[in-house]
C-alpha positions as protocol buffer text, in pm:
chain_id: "A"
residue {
  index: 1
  type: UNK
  ca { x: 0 y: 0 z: 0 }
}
residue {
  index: 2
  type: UNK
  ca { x: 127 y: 346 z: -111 }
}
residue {
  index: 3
  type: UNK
  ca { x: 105 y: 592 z: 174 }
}
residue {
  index: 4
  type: UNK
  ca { x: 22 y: 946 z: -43 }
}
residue {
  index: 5
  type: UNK
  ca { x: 154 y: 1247 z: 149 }
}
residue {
  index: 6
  type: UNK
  ca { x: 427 y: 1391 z: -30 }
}
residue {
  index: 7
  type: UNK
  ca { x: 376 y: 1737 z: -227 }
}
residue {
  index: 8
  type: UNK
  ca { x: 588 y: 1803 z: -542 }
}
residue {
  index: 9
  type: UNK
  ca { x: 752 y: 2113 z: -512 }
}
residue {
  index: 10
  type: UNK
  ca { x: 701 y: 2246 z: -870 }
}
residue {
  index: 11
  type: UNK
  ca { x: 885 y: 2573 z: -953 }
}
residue {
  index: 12
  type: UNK
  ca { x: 678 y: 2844 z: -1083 }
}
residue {
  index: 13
  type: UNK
  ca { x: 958 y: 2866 z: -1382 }
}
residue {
  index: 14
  type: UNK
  ca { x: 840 y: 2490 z: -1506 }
}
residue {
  index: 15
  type: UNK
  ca { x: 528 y: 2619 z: -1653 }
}
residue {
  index: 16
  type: UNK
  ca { x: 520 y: 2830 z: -1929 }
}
residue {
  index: 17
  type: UNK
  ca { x: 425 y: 3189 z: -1940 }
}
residue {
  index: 18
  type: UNK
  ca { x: 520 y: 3537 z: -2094 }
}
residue {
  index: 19
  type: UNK
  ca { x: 849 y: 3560 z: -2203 }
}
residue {
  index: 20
  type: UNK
  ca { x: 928 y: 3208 z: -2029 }
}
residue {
  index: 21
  type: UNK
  ca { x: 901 y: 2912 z: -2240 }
}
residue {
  index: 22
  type: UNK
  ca { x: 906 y: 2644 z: -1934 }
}
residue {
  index: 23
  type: UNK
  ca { x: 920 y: 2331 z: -1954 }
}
residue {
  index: 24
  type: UNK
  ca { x: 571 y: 2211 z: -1845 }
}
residue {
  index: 25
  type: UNK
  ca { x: 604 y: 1837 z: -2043 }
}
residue {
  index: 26
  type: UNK
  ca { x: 778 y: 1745 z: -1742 }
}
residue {
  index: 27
  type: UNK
  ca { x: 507 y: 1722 z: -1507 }
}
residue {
  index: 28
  type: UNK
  ca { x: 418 y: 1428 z: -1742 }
}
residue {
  index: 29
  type: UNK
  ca { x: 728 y: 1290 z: -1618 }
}
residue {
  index: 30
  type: UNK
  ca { x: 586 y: 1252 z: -1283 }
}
residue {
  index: 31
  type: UNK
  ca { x: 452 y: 956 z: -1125 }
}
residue {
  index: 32
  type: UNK
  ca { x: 109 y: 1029 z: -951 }
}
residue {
  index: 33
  type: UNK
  ca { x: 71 y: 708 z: -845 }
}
residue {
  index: 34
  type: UNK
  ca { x: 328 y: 647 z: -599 }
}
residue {
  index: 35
  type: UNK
  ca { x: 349 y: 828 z: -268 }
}
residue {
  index: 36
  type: UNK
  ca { x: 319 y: 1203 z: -463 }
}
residue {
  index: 37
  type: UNK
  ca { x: -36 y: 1355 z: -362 }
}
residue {
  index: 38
  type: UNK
  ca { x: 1 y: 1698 z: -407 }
}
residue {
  index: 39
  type: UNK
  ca { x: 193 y: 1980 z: -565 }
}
residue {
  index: 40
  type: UNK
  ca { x: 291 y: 2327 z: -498 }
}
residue {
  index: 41
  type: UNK
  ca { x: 423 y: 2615 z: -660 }
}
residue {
  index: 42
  type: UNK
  ca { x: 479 y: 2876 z: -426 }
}
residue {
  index: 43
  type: UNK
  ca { x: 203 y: 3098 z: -585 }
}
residue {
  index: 44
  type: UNK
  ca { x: -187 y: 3088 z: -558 }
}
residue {
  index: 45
  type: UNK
  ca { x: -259 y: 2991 z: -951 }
}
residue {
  index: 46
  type: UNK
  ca { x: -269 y: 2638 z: -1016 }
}
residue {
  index: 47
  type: UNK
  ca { x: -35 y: 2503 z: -1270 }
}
residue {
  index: 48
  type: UNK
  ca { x: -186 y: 2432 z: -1581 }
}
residue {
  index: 49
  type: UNK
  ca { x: 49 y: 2105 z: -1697 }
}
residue {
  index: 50
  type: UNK
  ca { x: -115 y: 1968 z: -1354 }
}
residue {
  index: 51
  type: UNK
  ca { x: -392 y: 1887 z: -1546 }
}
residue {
  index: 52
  type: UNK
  ca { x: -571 y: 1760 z: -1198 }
}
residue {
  index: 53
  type: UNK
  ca { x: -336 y: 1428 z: -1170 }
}
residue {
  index: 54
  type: UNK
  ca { x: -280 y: 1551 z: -810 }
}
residue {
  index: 55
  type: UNK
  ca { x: -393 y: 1792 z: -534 }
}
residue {
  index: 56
  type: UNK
  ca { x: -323 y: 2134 z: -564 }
}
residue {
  index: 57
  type: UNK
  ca { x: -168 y: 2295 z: -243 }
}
residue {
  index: 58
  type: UNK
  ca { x: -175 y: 2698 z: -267 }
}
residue {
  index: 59
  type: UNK
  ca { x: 90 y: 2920 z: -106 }
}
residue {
  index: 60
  type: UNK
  ca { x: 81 y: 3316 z: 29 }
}
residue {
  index: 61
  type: UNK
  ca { x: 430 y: 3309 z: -71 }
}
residue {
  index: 62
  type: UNK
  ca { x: 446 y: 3695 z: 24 }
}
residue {
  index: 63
  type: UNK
  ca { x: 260 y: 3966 z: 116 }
}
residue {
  index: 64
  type: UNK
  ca { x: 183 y: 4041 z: -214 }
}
residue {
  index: 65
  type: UNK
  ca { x: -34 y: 3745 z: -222 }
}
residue {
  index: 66
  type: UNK
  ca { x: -279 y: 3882 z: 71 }
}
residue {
  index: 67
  type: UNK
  ca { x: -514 y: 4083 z: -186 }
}
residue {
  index: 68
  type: UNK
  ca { x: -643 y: 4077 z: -557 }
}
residue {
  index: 69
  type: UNK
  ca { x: -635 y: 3798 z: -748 }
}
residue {
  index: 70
  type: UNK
  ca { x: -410 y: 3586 z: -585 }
}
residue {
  index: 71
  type: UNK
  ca { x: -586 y: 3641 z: -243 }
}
residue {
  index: 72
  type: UNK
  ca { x: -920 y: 3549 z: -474 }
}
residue {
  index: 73
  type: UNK
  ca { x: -777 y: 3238 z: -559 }
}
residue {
  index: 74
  type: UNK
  ca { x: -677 y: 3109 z: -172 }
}
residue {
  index: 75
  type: UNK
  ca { x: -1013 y: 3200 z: -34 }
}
residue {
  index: 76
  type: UNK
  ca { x: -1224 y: 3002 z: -388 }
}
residue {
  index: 77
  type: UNK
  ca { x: -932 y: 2743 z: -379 }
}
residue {
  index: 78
  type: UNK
  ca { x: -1114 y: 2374 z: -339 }
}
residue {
  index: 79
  type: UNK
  ca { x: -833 y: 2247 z: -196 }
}
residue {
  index: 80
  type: UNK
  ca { x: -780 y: 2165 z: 165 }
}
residue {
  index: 81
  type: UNK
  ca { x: -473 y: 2283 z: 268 }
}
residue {
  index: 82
  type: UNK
  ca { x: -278 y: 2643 z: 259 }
}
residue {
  index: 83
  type: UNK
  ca { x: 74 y: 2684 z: 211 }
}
residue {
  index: 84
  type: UNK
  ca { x: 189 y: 3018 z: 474 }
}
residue {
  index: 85
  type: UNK
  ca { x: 520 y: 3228 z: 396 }
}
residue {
  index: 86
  type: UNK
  ca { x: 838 y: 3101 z: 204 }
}
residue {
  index: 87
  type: UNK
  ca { x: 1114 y: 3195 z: 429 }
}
residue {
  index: 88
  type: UNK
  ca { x: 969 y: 3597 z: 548 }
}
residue {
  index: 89
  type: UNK
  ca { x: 1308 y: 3546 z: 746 }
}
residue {
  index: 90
  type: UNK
  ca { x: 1524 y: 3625 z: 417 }
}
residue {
  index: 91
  type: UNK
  ca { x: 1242 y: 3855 z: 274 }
}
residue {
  index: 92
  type: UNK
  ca { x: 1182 y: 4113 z: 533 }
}
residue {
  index: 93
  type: UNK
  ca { x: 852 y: 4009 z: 743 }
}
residue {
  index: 94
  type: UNK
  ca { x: 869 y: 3995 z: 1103 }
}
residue {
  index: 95
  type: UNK
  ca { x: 736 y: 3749 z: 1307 }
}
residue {
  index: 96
  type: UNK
  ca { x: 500 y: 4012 z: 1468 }
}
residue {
  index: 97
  type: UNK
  ca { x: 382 y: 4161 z: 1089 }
}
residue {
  index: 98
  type: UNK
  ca { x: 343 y: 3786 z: 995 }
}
residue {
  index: 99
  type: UNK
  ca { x: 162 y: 3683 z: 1299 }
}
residue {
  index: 100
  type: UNK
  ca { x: -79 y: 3950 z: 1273 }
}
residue {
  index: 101
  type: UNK
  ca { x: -122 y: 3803 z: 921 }
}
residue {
  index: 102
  type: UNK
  ca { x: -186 y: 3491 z: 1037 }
}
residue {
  index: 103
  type: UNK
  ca { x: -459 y: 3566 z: 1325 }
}
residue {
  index: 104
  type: UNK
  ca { x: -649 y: 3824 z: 1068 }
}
residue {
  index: 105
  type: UNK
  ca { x: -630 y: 3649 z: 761 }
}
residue {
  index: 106
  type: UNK
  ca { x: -540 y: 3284 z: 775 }
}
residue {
  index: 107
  type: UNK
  ca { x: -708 y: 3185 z: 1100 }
}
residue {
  index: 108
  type: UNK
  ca { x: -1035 y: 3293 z: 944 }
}
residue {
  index: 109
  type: UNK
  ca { x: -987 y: 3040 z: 675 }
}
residue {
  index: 110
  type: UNK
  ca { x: -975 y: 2721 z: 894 }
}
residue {
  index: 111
  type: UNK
  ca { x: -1267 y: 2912 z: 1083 }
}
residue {
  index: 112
  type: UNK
  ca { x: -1466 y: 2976 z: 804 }
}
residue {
  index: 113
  type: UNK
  ca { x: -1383 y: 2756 z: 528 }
}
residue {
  index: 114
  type: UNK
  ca { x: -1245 y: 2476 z: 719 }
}
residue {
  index: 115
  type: UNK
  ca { x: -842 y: 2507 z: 573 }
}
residue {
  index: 116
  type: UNK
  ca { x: -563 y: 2283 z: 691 }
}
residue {
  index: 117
  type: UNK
  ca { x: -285 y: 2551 z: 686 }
}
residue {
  index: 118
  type: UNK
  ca { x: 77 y: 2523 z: 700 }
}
residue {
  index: 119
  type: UNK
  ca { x: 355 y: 2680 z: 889 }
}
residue {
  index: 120
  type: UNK
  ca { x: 576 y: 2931 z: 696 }
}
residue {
  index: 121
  type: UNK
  ca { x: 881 y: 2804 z: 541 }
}
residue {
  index: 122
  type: UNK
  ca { x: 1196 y: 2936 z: 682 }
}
residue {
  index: 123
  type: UNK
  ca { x: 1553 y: 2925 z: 625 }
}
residue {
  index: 124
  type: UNK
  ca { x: 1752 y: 2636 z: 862 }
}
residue {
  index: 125
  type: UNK
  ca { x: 1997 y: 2909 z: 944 }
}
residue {
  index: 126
  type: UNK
  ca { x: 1974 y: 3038 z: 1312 }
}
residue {
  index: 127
  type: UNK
  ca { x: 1818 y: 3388 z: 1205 }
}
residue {
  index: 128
  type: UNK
  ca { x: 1567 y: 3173 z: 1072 }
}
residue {
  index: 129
  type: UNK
  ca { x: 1533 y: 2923 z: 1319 }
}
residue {
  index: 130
  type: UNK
  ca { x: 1487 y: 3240 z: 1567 }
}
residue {
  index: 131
  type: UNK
  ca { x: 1231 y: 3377 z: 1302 }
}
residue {
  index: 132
  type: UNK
  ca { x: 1053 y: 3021 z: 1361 }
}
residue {
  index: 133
  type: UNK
  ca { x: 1038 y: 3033 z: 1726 }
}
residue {
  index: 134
  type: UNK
  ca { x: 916 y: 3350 z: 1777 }
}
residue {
  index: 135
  type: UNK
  ca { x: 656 y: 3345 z: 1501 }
}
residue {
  index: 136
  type: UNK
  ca { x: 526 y: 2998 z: 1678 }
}
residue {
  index: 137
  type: UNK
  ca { x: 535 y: 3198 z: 2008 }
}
residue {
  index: 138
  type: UNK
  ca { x: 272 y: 3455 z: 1890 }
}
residue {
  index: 139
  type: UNK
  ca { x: 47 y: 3209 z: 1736 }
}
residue {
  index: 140
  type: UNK
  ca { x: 68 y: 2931 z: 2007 }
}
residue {
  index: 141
  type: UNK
  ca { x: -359 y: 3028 z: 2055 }
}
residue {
  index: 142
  type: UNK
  ca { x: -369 y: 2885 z: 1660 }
}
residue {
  index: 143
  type: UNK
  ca { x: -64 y: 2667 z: 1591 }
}
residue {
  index: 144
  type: UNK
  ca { x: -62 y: 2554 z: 1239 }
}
residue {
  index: 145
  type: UNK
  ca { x: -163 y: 2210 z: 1127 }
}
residue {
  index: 146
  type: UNK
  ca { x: 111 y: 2115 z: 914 }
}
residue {
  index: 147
  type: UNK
  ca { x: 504 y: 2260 z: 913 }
}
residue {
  index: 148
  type: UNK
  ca { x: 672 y: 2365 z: 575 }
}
residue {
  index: 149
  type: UNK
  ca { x: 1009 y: 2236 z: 475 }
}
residue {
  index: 150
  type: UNK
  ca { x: 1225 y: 2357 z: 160 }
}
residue {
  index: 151
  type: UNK
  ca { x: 1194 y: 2109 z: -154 }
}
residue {
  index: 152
  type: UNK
  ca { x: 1436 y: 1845 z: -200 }
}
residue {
  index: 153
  type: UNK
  ca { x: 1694 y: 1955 z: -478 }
}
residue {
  index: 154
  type: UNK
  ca { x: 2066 y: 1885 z: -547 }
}
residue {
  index: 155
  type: UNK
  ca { x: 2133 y: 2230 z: -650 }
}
residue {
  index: 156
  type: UNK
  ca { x: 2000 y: 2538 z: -416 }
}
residue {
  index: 157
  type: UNK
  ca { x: 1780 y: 2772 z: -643 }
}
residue {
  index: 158
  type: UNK
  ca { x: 1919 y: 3082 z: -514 }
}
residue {
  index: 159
  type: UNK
  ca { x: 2150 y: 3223 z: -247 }
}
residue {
  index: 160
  type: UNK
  ca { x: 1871 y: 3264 z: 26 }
}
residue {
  index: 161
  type: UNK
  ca { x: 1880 y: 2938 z: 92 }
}
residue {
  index: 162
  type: UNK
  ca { x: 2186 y: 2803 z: 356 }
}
residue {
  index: 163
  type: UNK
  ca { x: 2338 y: 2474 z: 300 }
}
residue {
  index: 164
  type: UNK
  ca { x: 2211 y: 2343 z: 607 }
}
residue {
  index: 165
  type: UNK
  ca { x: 1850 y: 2376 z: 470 }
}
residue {
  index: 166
  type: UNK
  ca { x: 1943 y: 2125 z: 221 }
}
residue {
  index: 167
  type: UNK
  ca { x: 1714 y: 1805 z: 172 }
}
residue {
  index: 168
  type: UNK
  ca { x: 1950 y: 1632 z: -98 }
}
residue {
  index: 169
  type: UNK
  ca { x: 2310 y: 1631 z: -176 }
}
residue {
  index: 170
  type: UNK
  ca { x: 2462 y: 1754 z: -504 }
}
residue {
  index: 171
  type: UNK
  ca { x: 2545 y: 1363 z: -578 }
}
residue {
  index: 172
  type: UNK
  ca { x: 2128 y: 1268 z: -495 }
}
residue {
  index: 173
  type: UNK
  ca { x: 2198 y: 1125 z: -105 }
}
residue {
  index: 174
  type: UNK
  ca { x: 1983 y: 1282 z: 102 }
}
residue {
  index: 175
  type: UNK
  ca { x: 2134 y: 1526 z: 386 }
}
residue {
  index: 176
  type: UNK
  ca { x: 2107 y: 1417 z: 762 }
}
residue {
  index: 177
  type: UNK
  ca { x: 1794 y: 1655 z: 753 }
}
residue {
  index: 178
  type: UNK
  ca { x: 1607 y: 1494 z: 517 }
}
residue {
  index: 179
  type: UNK
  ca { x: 1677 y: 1148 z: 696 }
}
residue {
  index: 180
  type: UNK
  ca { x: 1555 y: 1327 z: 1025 }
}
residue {
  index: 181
  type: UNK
  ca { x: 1247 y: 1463 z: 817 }
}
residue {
  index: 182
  type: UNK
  ca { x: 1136 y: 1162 z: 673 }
}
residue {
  index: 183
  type: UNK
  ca { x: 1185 y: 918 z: 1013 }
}
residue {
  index: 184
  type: UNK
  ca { x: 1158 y: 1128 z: 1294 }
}
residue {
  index: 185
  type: UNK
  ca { x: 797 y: 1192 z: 1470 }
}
residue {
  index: 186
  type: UNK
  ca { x: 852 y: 1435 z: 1619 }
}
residue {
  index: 187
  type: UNK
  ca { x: 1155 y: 1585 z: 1497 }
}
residue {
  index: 188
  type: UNK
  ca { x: 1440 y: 1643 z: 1728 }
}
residue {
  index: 189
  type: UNK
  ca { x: 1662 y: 1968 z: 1655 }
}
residue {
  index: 190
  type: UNK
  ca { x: 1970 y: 1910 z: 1613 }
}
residue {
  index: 191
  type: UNK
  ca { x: 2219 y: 2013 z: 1922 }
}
């Protein structure tokens, strides 16, 4: 039996778009019938190449994504669960601003529309292990149901993200952290 909880983290850049060819036959590459039951794409639009194979898992990547259309599209979204914040440690939100965010705006949609949502996403560094702790502090009256975790990658997408965040090795082992993710209930931070 196939235990479904993992969610593909699919890069915005995949699919195509203005002025960005993509490369959206690769979702066709995927297998949606092993343990894969979701994918995300750090934005609120769904990506088209998904072609509903899987679950579609929303994200308020940044604050940008609290109004207009992308807001629009969390609070219609069918789907059960809300991605919260991709590391607001590297992209200047506080714990307080994104707190506040959290009790006005994403409580209300596990009050009101019954959302799962998920913690935000921060960098394993200790400014954003700090940035964790005291965000968790402030919501500790509406703890989130799920926790977010980088995607697994050999290669970092960026220079936000510090080595010790990293789920896979350049050579496709996974890191100690990924081993700790994937066995570990709960997790124990590292000393």
């Amino acid at each position: 039996m196939v235990i479904k909880k993992r969610c593909l983290l699919w890069d915005w850049t995949n699919s195509s778009g203005p002025g960005n060819p993509g490369v959206p036959w690769a979702m066709d590459q995927c297998n949606f019938d092993g343990p894969l039951s979701s994918v995300s794409n750090w934005n609120t639009w769904v990506p088209p190449e998904l072609k509903r194979r899987a679950a579609y898992r929303p994200m308020v990547h940044l604050e940008a994504q609290l109004s207009g259309q992308d807001w629009d599209n969390v609070l219609n979204t069918d789907q059960p669960i809300v991605h919260f914040f991709n590391e607001p440690d590297k992209n200047n939100i506080s714990p307080e601003r994104a707190a506040r965010v959290w009790h006005d705006q994403m409580v209300p949609l596990r009050q009101q529309k019954g959302k799962q949502l998920v913690s935000p996403s921060i960098s394993s560094d200790d400014i954003g292990k700090n940035w964790l702790a005291d965000f968790m502090s402030r919501v500790a009256d509406a703890p989130p149901d799920f926790y977010g975790f980088f995607g697994c990658m050999r290669h970092l997408a960026d220079n936000f993200v510090s080595p010790d965040a990293q789920l896979m090795q350049p050579d496709g082992n996974f890191t100690d952290l990924m081993k700790k993710l994937q066995n570990e209930q709960p997790m124990i931070p590292p000393s």
